[in-house]
C-alpha positions as CSV (number, residue, x, y, z in Angstrom):
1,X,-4.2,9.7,-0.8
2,X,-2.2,11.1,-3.9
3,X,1.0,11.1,-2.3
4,X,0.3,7.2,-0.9
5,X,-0.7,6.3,-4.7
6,X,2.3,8.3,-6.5
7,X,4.6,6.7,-3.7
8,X,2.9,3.0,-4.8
9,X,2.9,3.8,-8.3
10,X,6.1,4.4,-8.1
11,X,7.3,1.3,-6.1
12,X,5.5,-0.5,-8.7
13,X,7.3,0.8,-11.4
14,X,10.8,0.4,-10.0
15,X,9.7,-3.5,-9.0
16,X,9.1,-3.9,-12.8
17,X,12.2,-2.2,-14.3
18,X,14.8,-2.7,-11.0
19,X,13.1,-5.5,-9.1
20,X,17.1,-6.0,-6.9
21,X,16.6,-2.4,-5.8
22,X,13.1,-3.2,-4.8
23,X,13.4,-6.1,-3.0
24,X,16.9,-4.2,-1.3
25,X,13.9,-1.6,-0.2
26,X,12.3,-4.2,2.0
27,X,15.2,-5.8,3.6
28,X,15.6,-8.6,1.2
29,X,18.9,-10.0,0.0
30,X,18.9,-10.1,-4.4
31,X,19.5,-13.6,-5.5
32,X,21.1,-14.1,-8.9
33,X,19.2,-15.3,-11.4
34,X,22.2,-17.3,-12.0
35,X,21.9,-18.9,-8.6
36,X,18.4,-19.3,-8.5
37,X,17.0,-22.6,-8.1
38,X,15.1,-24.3,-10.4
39,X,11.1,-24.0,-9.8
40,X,12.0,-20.0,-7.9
41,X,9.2,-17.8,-9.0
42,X,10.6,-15.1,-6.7
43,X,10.4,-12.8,-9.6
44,X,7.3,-14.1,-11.0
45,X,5.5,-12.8,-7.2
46,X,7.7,-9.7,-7.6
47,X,6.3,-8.8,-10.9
48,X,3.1,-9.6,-10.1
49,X,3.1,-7.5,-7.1
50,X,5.0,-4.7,-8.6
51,X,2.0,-5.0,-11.4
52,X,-0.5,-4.8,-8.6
53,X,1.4,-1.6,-6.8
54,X,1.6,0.1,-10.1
55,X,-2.5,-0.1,-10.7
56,X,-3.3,0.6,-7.1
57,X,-1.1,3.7,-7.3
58,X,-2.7,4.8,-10.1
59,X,-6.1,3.9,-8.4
60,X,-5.4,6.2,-5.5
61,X,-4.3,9.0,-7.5
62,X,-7.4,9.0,-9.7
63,X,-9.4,8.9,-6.2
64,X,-7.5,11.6,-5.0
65,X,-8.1,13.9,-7.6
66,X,-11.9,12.5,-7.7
67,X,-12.2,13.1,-3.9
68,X,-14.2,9.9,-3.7
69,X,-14.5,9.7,0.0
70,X,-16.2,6.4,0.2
71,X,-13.2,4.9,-1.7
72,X,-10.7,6.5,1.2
73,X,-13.1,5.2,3.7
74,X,-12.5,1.4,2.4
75,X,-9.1,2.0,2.1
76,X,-8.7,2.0,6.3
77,X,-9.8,-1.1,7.3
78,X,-8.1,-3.5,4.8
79,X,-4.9,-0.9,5.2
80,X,-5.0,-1.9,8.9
81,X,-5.5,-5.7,7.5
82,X,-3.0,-5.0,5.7
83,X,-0.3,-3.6,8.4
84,X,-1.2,-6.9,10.8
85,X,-0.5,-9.0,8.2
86,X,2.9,-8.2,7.2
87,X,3.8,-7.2,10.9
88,X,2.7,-10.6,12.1
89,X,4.4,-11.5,8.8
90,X,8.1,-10.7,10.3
91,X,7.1,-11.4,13.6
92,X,6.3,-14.9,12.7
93,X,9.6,-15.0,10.5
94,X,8.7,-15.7,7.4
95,X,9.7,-12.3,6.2
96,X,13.1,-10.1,7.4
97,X,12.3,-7.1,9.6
98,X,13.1,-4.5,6.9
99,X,9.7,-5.6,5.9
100,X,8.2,-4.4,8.8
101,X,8.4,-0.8,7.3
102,X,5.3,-1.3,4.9
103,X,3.4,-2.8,7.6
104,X,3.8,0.7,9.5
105,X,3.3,2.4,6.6
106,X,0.1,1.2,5.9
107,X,-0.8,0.9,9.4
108,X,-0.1,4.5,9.9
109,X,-1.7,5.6,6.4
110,X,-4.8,3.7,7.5
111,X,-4.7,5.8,11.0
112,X,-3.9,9.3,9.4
113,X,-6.9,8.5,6.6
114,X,-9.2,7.4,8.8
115,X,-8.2,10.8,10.9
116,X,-9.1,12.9,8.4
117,X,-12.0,11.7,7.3
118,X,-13.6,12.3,11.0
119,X,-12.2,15.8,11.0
120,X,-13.8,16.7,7.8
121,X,-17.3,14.6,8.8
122,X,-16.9,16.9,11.7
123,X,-16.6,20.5,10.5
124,X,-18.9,19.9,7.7
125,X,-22.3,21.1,7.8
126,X,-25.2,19.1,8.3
127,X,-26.7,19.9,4.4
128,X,-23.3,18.2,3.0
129,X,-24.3,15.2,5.1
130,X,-27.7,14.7,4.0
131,X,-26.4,15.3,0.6
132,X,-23.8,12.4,1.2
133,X,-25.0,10.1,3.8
134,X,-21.6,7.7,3.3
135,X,-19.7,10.4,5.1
């Protein structure tokens, strides 16, 4: 959970400072601002969603270091909501398949969290459960 919210935080961060780098990152070619056409708030969305990335980043990390389970266990479904969307998002076309990458990362950080929850629900003992009936 750290390391997904570091690795968003930071994605965040270079979307507000470097957004060309960012949008490079996901398979989509920089416009100019020069050549931009009048009414194009691609850079509006990026910031916004950069914005977003930076605060959910942070999010995680303060979960992580919280070990707030019940946050890591809403984090899998709309993570896997999440991966459908932007998979059905390039197949569909509306988005190149570079993008197709953070689907399958949040796709696969949805599987591996959801993973390790079950192990730990697994090998803990039954006292930790009836002190946390969430898990």
């Amino acid at each position: 959970m750290a390391g997904f919210g570091v690795l968003a935080a930071a994605l965040g961060v270079v979307g507000l400072i470097a957004p060309d780098v960012l949008l490079r990152l996901m398979g989509f070619t920089p416009v100019p601002d020069s050549r931009r056409a009048e009414g194009d708030h691609t850079t509006v969305f990026l910031t916004a969603s950069s914005m977003a990335a930076l605060n959910m980043g942070v999010y995680y990390v303060l979960a992580a270091l919280s070990d707030w389970k019940a946050f890591f266990r809403w984090t899998v479904p709309f993570r896997l909501l999440t991966c459908a969307v932007f998979t059905l998002a390039v197949i569909g076309g509306r988005a190149p398949s570079g993008f197709l990458g953070v689907g399958l990362w949040e796709g696969i950080g949805a599987i591996v969290t959801g993973a390790a929850l079950r192990y730990e629900q697994r090998r803990a003992p039954a006292t930790d459960m009836e002190v946390d009936p969430a898990v």
